[in-house]
C-alpha positions as CSV (number, residue, x, y, z in Angstrom):
1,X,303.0,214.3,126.4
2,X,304.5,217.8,126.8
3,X,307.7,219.1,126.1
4,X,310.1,218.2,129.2
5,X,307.3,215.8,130.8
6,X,308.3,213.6,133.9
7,X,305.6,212.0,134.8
8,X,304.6,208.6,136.3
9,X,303.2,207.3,133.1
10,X,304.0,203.8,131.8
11,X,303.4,202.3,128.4
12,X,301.8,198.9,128.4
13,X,303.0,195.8,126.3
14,X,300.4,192.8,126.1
15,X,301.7,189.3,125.5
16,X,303.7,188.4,122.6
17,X,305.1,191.9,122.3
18,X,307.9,191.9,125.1
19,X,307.6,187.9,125.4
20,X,305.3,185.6,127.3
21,X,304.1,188.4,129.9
22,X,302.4,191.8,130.0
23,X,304.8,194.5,130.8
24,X,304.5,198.1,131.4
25,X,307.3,200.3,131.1
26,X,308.1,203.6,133.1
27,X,308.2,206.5,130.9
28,X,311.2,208.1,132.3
29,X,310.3,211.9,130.4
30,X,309.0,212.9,127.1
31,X,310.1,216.3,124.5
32,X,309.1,217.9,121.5
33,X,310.3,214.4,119.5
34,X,311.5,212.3,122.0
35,X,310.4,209.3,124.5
36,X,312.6,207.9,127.0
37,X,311.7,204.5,128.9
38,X,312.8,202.5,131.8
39,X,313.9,199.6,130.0
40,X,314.7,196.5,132.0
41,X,317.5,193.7,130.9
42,X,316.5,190.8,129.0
43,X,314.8,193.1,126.5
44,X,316.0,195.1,123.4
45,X,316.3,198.8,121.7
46,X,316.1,197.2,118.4
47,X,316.5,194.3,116.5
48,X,320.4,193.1,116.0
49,X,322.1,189.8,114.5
50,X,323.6,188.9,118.0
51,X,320.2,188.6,119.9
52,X,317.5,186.6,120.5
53,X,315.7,188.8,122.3
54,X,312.2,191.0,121.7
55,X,312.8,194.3,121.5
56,X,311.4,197.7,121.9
57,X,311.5,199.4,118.5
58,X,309.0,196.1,117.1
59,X,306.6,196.3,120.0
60,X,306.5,200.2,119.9
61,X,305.7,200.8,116.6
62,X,303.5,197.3,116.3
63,X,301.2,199.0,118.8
64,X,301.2,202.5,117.2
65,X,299.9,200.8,113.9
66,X,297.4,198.8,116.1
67,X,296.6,202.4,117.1
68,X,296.7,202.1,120.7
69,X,295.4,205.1,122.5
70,X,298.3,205.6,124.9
71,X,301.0,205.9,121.8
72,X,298.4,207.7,120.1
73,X,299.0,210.8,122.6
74,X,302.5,210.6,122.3
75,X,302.1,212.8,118.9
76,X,304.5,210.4,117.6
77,X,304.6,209.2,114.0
78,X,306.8,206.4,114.5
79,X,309.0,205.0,117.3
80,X,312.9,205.0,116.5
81,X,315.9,203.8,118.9
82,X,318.5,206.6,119.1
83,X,321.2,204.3,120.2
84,X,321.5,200.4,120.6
85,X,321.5,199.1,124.1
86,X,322.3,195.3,124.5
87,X,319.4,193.6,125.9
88,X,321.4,192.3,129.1
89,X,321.4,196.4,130.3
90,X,318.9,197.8,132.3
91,X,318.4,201.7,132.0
92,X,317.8,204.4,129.8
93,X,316.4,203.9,126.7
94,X,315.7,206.9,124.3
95,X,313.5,206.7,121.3
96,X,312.4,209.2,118.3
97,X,308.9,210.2,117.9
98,X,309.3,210.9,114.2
99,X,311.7,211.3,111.3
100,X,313.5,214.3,111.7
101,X,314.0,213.6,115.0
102,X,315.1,210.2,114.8
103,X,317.8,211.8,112.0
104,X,318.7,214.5,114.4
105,X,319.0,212.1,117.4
106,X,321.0,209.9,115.8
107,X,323.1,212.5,114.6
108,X,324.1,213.6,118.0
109,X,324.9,209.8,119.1
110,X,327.2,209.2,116.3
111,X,329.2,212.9,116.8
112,X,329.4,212.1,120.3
113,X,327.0,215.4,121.7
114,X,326.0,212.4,124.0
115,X,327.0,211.4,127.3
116,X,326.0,208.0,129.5
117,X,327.1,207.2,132.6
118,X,326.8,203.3,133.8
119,X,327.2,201.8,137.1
120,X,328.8,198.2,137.7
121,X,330.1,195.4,139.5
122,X,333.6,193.7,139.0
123,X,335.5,191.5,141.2
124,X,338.2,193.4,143.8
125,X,341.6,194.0,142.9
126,X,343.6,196.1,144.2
127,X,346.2,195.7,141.3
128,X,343.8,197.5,139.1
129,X,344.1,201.4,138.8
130,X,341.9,203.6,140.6
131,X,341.2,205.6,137.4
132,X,341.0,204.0,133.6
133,X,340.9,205.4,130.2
134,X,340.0,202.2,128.2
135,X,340.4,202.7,124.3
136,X,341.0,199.7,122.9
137,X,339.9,199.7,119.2
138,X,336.5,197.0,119.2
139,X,335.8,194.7,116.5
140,X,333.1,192.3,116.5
141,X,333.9,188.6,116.5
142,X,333.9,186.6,113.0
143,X,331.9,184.0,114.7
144,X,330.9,184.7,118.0
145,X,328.6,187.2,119.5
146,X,330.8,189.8,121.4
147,X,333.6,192.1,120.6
148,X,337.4,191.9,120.6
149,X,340.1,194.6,120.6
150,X,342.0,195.0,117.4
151,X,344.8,197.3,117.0
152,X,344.6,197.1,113.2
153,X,340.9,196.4,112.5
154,X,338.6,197.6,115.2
155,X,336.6,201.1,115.3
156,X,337.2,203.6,117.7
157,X,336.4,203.3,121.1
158,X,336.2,205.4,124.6
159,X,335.3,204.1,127.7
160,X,335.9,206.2,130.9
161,X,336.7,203.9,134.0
162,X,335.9,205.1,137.7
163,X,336.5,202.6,141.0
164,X,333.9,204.3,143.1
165,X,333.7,202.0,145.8
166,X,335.6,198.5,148.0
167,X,333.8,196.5,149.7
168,X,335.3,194.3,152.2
169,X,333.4,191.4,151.0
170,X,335.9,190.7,147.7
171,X,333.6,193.3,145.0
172,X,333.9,196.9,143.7
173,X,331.5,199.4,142.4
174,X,332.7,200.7,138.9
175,X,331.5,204.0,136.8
176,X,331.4,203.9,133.1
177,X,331.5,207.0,131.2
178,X,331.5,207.4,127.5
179,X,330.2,210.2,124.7
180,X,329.3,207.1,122.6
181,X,329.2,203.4,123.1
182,X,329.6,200.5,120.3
183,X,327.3,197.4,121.3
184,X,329.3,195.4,124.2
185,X,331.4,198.7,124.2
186,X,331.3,198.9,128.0
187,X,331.5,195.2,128.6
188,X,334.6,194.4,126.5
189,X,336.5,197.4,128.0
190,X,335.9,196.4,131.1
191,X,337.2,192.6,130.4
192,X,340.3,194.3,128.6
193,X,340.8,195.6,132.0
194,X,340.5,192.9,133.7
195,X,337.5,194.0,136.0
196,X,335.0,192.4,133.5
197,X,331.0,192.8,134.8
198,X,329.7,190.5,137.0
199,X,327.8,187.7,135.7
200,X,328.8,188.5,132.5
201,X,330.2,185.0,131.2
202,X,330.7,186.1,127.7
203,X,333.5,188.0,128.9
204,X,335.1,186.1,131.6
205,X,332.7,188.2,134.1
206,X,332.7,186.0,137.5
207,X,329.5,184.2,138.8
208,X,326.9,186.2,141.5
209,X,328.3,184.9,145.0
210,X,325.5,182.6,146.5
211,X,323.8,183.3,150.6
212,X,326.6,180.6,151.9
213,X,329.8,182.1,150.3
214,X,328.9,185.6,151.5
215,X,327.2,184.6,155.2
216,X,328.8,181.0,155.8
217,X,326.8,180.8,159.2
218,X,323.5,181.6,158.1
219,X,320.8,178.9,157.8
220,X,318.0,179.5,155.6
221,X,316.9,177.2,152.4
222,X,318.7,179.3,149.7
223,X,322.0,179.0,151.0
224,X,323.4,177.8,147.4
225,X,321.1,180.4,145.3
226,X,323.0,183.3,144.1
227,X,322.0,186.6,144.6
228,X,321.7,188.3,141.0
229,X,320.8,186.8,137.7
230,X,321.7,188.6,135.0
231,X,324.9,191.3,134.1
232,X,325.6,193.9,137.2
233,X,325.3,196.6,134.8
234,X,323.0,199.6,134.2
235,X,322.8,202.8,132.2
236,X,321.5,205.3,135.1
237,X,322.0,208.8,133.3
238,X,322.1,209.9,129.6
239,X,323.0,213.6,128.7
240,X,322.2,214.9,125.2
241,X,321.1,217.9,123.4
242,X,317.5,218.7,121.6
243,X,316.9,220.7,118.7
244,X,316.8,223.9,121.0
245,X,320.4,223.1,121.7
246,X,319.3,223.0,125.4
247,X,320.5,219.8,127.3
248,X,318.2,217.1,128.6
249,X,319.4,214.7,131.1
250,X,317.5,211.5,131.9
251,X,317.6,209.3,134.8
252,X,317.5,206.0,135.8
253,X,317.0,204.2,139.0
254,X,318.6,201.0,139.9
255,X,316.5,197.9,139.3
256,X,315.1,196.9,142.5
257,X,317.3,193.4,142.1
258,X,320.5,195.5,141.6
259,X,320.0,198.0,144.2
260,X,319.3,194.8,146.8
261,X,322.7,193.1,145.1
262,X,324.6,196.0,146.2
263,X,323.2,196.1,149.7
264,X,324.0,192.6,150.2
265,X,327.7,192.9,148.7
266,X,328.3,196.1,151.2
267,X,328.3,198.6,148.3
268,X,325.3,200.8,149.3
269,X,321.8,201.2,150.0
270,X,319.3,201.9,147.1
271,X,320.7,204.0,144.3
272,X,319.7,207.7,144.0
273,X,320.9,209.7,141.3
274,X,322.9,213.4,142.4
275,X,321.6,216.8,141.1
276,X,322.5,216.5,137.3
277,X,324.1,220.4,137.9
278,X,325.4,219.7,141.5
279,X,329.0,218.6,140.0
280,X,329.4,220.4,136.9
281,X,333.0,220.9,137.5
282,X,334.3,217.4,139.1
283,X,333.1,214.3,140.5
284,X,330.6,213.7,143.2
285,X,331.8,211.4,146.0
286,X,329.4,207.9,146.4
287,X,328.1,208.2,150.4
288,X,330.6,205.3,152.0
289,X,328.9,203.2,154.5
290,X,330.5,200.9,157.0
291,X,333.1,198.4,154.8
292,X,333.1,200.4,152.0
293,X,336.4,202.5,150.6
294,X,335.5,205.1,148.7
295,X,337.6,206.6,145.7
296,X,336.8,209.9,144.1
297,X,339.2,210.1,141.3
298,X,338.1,211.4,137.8
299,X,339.3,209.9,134.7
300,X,342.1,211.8,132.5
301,X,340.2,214.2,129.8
302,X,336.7,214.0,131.7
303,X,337.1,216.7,134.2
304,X,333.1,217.1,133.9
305,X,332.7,213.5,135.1
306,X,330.0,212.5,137.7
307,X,329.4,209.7,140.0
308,X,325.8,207.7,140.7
309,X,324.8,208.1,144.3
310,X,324.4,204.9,145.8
């Protein structure tokens, strides 16, 4: 794969490598070093005590030893999460193609050279501010699998919060912008906020609404079945600079499930991505459509923030 590559390539994962069935992953683009995928949730970066998961980092370089031809032309030496994205995330996922990479990469993460922009789904309130700068210090939990905030023992954190759109049915579209993310970085500062993500139960996230509670008059068999399974939350752009000190940015589309959630909520059609250079200086405003109220505030100290076009 050449340097800047966006092609329509996909990497295939055989049975047991990404569980029980064969999956092929979009390669989102590909550099001098690099690989980004189109991971879907339910599957990992890399291995970590909290899940249960498979994950990418195993089943990338298990079929590069196996020599399979399509990693093979990758160039790549070994495979190498930059940054750890919990499994219940769909979105970018960026991987090193060899050591010095994978040291340079990670590098960048941890000074914060990075920037990742999620989307969301809360409950409404309108008691909650428009505009959030969450920094609650994050510690993870002495027993269970999440993170707290702790004042005198946690690590620093920066989460960027952005209410980008109302919906009339009871739910709001959220932005998430950081410059580097802890694991459940996103998810806990959104609980400490009180808009935790939906279907996030860990975190006191509420339930998918089912057919009935959103369309009481409508008679079909599915009536009680709720719309989403899983967390409402996805990484849809990641910013970062290469060796060249020239800055990539990779994009994400909205799961086909997500983008359907939103629809049926009154959020928006399918989610397209703006021009990565088309709001270098402020925000970009999310296309309203009929019941929706949208807010194009930026959050204090990210001037440069912008917003996913849903």
């Amino acid at each position: 794969m050449s340097e800047d590559s966006k092609t329509k390539q996909a990497i295939g994962f055989p049975p047991p490598w990404l569980g029980a069935l064969p999956l092929r992953l979009s390669v989102l683009a590909a550099g001098e070093g690099w690989l980004a995928l189109d991971k879907p949730a339910a599957i990992g970066t890399r291995q970590h005590p909290w899940d249960a998961t498979p994950d990418l980092d195993t089943a990338l370089n298990g079929q590069l030893a196996a020599a399979k031809p399509e990693l093979l032309r990758t160039g790549a030496s070994l495979f190498g999460s930059v940054y750890y994205l919990d499994p219940e995330i769909s979105g970018v996922a960026l991987f090193a193609k060899n050591r010095e990479a994978l040291a340079d990469l990670r590098n960048r993460f941890g000074s914060g050279e990075c920037r990742f922009t999620f989307l969301y789904v809360a409950a409404r309130s309108a008691e909650i501010p428009s505009v959030l700068q969450a920094d609650a210090p994050l510690l993870p939990h002495r027993v269970k699998p999440k993170m707290i905030p702790s004042t005198a023992k946690g690590k620093k954190s920066c989460t960027g919060l952005t209410r980008l759109a109302d919906s009339d049915s009871g739910w709001t579209l959220w932005q998430a912008q950081t410059t580097f993310f802890r694991p459940h970085q996103v998810r806990a500062h959104a609980a400490v906020h009180g808009i935790p993500v939906l279907g996030d139960t860990l975190y006191g996230g509420p339930l998918a609404p089912t057919v009935r509670q959103l369309q009481p008059r409508a008679r079909r068999s599915d009536l009680d079945a709720a719309l989403f399974d899983g967390l409402a939350l996805h990484l849809g752009r990641v910013e970062f600079l290469t060796g060249g000190e020239s800055t990539r940015v990779l994009e994400s589309p909205l799961p086909k499930q997500f983008a359907l959630l939103l629809q049926r909520l009154g959020l928006g059609s399918a989610g397209q991505l703006p021009d990565s250079t088309s709001n270098a200086g402020g925000t970009r405003e999310p296309a309203p459509a009929s019941g929706i109220t949208a807010v194009t505030e930026s959050p204090p100290g990210n001037s440069g923030a912008f917003h996913l076009m849903i």
